[in-house]
Structure formats: C-alpha cells, structure tokens
N, C-alpha and C positions, 0 to 999 in steps of 0.2 A: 244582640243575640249571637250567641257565638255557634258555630259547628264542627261539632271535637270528631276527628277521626282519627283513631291510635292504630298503628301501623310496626306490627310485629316483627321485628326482625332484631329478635333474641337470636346469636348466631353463635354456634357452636366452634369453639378451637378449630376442630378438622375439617370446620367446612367453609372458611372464607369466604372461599375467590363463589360459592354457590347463587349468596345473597347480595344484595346491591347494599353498598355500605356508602354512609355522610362522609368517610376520610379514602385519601385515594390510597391505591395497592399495587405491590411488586410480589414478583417472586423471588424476588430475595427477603425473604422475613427471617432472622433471626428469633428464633423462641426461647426465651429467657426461665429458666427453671432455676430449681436451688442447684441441680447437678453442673448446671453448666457456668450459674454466675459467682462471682465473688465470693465469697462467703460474708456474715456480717461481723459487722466491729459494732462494740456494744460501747457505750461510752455513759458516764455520769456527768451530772452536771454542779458544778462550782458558780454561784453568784456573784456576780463582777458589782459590788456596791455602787451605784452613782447618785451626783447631788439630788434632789429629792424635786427638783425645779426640772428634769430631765428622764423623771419617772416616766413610763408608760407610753416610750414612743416607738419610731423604728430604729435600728442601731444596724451599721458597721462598722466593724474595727481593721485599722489598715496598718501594717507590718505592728501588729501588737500594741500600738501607743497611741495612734489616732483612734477617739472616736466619733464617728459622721453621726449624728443624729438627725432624725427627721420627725418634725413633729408642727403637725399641719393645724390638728386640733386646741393647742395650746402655746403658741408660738412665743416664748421665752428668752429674749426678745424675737429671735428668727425661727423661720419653717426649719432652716438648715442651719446645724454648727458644729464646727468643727471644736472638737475638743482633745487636749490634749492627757492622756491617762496620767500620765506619770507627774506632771506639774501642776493637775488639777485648775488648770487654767484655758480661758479659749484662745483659740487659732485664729478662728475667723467664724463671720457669720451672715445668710443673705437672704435678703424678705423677710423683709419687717414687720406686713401685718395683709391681710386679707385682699389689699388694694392690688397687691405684686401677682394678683393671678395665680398664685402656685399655693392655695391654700389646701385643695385635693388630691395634689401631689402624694406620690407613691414614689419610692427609688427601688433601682437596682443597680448594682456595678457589674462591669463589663472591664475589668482588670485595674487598668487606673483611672478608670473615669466613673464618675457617679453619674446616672440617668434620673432624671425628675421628673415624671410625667404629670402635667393636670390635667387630666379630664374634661373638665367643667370649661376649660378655656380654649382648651387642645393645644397645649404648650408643652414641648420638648427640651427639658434645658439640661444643657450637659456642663460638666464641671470636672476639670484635670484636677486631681488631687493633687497632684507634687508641683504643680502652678500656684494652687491655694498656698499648699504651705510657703512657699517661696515666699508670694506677693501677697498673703494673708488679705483683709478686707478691701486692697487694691485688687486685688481678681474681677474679671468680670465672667459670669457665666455667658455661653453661647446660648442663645432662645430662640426657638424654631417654632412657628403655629403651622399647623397643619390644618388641613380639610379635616381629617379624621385622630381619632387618635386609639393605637391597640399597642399590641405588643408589636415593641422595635427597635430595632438598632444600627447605629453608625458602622458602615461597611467600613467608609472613608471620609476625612474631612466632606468632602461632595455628597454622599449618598445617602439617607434612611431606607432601610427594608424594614417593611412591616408584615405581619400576617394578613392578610386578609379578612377583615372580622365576619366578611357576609360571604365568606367561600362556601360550596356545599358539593359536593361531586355530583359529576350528570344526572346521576341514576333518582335525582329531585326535582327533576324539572327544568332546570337552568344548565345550558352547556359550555363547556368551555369558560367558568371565572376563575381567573386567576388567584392563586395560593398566596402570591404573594404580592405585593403592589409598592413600588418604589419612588422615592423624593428628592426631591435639592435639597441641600440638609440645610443650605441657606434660606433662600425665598422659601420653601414648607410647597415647594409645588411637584405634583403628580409628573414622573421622568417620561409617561404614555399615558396614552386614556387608554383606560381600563375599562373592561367591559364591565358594566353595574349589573348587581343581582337586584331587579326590581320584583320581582313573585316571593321570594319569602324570608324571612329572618331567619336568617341558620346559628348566629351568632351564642347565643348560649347552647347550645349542645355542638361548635365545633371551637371551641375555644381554645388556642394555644399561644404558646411564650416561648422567644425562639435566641438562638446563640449564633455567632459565625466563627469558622475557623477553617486555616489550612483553605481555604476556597470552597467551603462548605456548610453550607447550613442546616441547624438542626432546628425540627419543632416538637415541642413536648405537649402534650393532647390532655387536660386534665381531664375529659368524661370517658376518655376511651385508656384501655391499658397499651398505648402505642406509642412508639417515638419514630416518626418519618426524618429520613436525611437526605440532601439534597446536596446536586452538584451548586457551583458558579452561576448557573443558568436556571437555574432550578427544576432541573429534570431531577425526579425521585428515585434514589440509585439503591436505598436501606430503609429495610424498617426492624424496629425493635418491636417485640412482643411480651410483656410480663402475662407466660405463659397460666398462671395461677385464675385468673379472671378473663371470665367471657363478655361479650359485648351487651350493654345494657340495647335496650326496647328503645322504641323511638316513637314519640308521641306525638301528630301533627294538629295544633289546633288553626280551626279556619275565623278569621275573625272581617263581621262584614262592617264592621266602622276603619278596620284598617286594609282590608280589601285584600290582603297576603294570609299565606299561611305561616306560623310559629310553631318551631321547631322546639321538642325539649327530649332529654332522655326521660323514659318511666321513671327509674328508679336511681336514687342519687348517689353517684357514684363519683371520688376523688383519687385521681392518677396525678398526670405528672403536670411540674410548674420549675419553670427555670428556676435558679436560685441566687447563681453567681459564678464568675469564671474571671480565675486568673492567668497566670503566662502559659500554664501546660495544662490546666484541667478548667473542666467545664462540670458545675454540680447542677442536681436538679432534685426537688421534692417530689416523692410517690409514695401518695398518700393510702393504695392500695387498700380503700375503703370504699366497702360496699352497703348499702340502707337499701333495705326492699322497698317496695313499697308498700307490704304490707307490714314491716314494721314500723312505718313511718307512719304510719294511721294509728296503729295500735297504741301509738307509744305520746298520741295526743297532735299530731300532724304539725300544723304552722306555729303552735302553742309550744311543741318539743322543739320544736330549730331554734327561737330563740334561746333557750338554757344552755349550761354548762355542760348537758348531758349530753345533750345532741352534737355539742363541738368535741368533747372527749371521744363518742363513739364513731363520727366519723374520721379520728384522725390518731385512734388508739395504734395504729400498726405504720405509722408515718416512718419511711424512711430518706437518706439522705443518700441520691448516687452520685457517683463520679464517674465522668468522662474525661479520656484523656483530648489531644487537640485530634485527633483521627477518629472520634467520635466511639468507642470502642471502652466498654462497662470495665472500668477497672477496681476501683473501691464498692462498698456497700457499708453505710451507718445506718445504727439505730441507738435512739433514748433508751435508759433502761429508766429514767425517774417516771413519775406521773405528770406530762404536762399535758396542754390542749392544743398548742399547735405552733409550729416552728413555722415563722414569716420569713426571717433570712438567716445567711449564713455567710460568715467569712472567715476563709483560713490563708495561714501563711507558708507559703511554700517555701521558705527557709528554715524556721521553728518548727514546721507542722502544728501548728496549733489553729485549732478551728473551734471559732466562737460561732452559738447561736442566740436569734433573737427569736423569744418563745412564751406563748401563753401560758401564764400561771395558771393552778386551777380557781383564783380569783380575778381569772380574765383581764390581768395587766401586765404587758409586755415587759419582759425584764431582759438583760443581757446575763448571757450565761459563755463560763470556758469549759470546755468539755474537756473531758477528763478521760483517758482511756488505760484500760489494766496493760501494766506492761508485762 
C-alpha cells in the first residue's frame, strides 16, 4: 500500500528564492532569454555510411577519421572499437563479450579520453585515445569499481568526482548532503564519509551530468531548466536559467515496504545532459521539452512513452549548447531535419566540424556530419 502525497511547488520565474526548491540557489542567477543568448545556428544533417556490422550503436568521431564505437548490445566482436574512417579498417578493440562487465556501458568523452561506465558492475573504465592509436590492441584500459556509480569525472590521474545521485536540498528533510562525493580513482574508494541520504530517493527528479574545468565545475540538471557552477571546493558561485521554462511540480510518493519517501517531478520534463568537451569548449544537450501531465494521459500515458511519438515530441525542440572553459554560453545549435534524439556529439576544434549521433525516426542510431549554411 503505498501513500501518495503531491506537494505543489509549481514556482514561477519571479519568485525563486519564495519556494523551497530540490536544487540549491544563488543570487547570482543568470537568466538566459533569446535577447541575451547566442542566437541559434541551424544545421542539416549528412549520413556518414558505416559497415552494416556497426549499425545502431553509440558513435564518436575524433579529429575526423577515428571512429569510437560502442555497442554494448551487439558486440561485434567488442563493446568498444576503434575504427579507422578513411581505411575502413580497425584500430583497436576491447571486451569481448558479456563476461568483461562492460556489457551496460555507456560512454562519454572528456577531451581525449573516453569514459565507459557500467552500471550493472559499477565500473569506470577510462581509455587515452592517442594511447589506443599508438599501442592499438596492446593498450590497456584503466578500470575503477566503485561503491556507486552516476555521473563522473577524472579531476586527476587520483581523483573521481561524481554527482551525488541521492542529493536533495534541506528544504526535504535531510540537511547538509553533499552535491558532490569524491574517490581514489585507483582503489574506487570514498576521499571522506559522506553523510548518506537514508529518508528518501531524490534521485530521479535531481538528476545531473557534470564537466570540470579551469578549477570549476559545472552540473547540467535534466528535470530542472538550470545549470549550477561551482568553485574547486564546490561552493556554488553561478547559476544558469533557461528563462523560457518554469519549474515543474514535485510529486512525493511514500512507500511502506520501502519505508522512504520517492521523489519524482508531476510533469515530464527534459533539460539539460552533458554531451562532450574538448580543449576550449564544454557542450551540453537541452532538450527544452515539456509534457504535461495532462497530455500524457490524454495521449495514452505509459502506452504513449513507449512509441516513436512520444520520443519525437519530447525532444522536438532539442538543442545543442556550447560552453566555453570559463563556463560562459557562447554557441547555440539546432537540427533542422526530423530526428528523435541526439545521444552524442563530437566536434573538431581545428576543422569545426561537429558530428552527431542521432535517432532516426526508425529508432536506429546513425551517425550523422552536420552541415551548416555558410
């Protein structure tokens, strides 16, 4: 038996600091409008063909002629391979088959280095791209287990910072848990004990994916239109606001076989998600997609989430920011094709050329080079 209690705090633009908010606050907010930010760059999309063995996976492209493929579900022969564009031959390639733990694995890059999380094992493996190429299938990856595993990143050979997955601000019950929680990047071991959130899962409605740079780290809030920035220490010294969007409801359900309460937002709402960062810019996706909840019922409820329709319309207005290393909105992309939804992104800051990896609207990942009117 569960016991729902929904806990309103729809909060308006102009009145912040009024309501107790799940993310923490400055007065320094930057409020991001169309008057003040970038303007957008519209861009086409061009199909990068690949072998048909390498269909339908994750893809980055690194200085134009590598491509990283990850592909967890069909492993050909490895989760990871390097492939070379121009010689249509491989580089290299690692884990072999379901037994190597990384079969859950997700990537992101963080300049030269490819990130592979698994989940299901809590394995962190990192891989030097210009090591791979060097020493090709003599490479070894670095592999870190952890206690946990969320969004994170190598500060330094020594360090992991991650997000916090069970953060929530005071104004829930719990005081004082820390944003952010740090590791040996070697042993996979906590740098302090951290105070545990034991009263309730915040974790899906405070979900973020974070960058570091310049002594600074930044977190991108998918349920919320915010981007919090942080010193060294992680005192929060900025926040971004994508002024267009107010803050979704907050829905608390109390559940007595798991004796906490769960946290979710009303209405389904998609903001921001790291993406990729190279030597001077940090990108990130905002999905600036909003589902009521009353069109989410109307429209066939858990029956609509699965279809194509439901991933179109939550991710119709997706776009692509750029930050520079001082954290500070300098580009703005957007698709003009029909697609369902851009997973990554990689550009070359010598070329300027930025590939994405993007849902067809038959729901298979392809790689695409974007094409922009000159």
């Amino acid at each position: 038996m569960k016991k729902i209690i929904t806990i309103m705090v729809a909060v308006a633009v102009s009145s912040l600091a009024a309501i107790a908010q799940p993310y923490p606050t400055t007065d320094n907010i930057v409020r991001l409008t169309d008057q003040n930010m970038p303007a957008v760059e519209y861009f086409t999309l061009e199909k990068v063909k690949l072998p048909e063995k390498y269909a339908d996976a994750q893809y980055f492209v690194y200085n134009d002629s590598v491509l990283i493929i990850i592909n967890n579900q069909h492993p050909l022969p490895y989760v990871v391979t390097f492939y070379n564009l121009n010689t249509k031959k491989v580089i290299a390639g690692f884990f072999l088959d379901w037994s190597d733990r990384i079969s859950k694995g997700g990537g992101t890059m963080y300049r030269n280095t490819l990130i592979v999380c698994d989940g299901f094992a809590h394995n962190v493996v990192r891989l030097n791209v210009d090591s791979v190429l060097t020493e090709k299938f003599a490479y070894k990856p670095t592999v870190t287990q952890l206690p946990s595993l969320y969004s994170c990143i190598f500060v330094d050979e020594n360090t992991i910072t991650m997000a916090n997955s069970m953060y929530i601000s005071d104004e829930y019950g719990v005081e004082g848990l820390p944003e952010f929680i740090q590791f040996d990047a070697k042993t996979g071991k906590p740098l302090a004990n951290y105070k545990q959130n034991d009263k309730n899962y915040p974790a899906n409605m405070t979900s973020r994916s974070i960058a570091y740079s310049n002594s600074k780290y930044i977190a991108f809030w998918s349920n919320y239109p915010i981007i919090t920035i942080y010193d060294k220490d992680f005192n929060l010294i900025k926040m971004y606001r994508d002024d267009k969007f107010e803050d979704n409801e907050v829905r608390e359900e109390y559940s007595e076989y798991l004796m906490k309460s769960t946290f979710a937002t009303k209405n389904i709402d998609n903001f921001f998600a790291f993406a990729n960062q190279t030597d001077n810019y940090i990108f990130a996706f905002n999905g600036r997609g909003h589902i009521s909840r009353e069109e989410f019922e109307k429209k066939g409820g858990i029956q609509w989430v699965e279809t194509t329709d439901f991933t179109m319309a939550r991710f119709k207005n997706q776009e692509i920011w750029c930050f520079d290393n001082d954290m500070n909105l300098v580009r703005r992309f957007k698709c003009k094709n029909k697609i369902c939804y851009i997973r990554c992104i990689s550009y070359n800051e010598k070329s300027k050329t930025l590939f994405i990896n993007a849902m067809d609207e038959n729901e298979k990942y392809c790689l695409y080079r974007c094409k922009f009117k000159k």
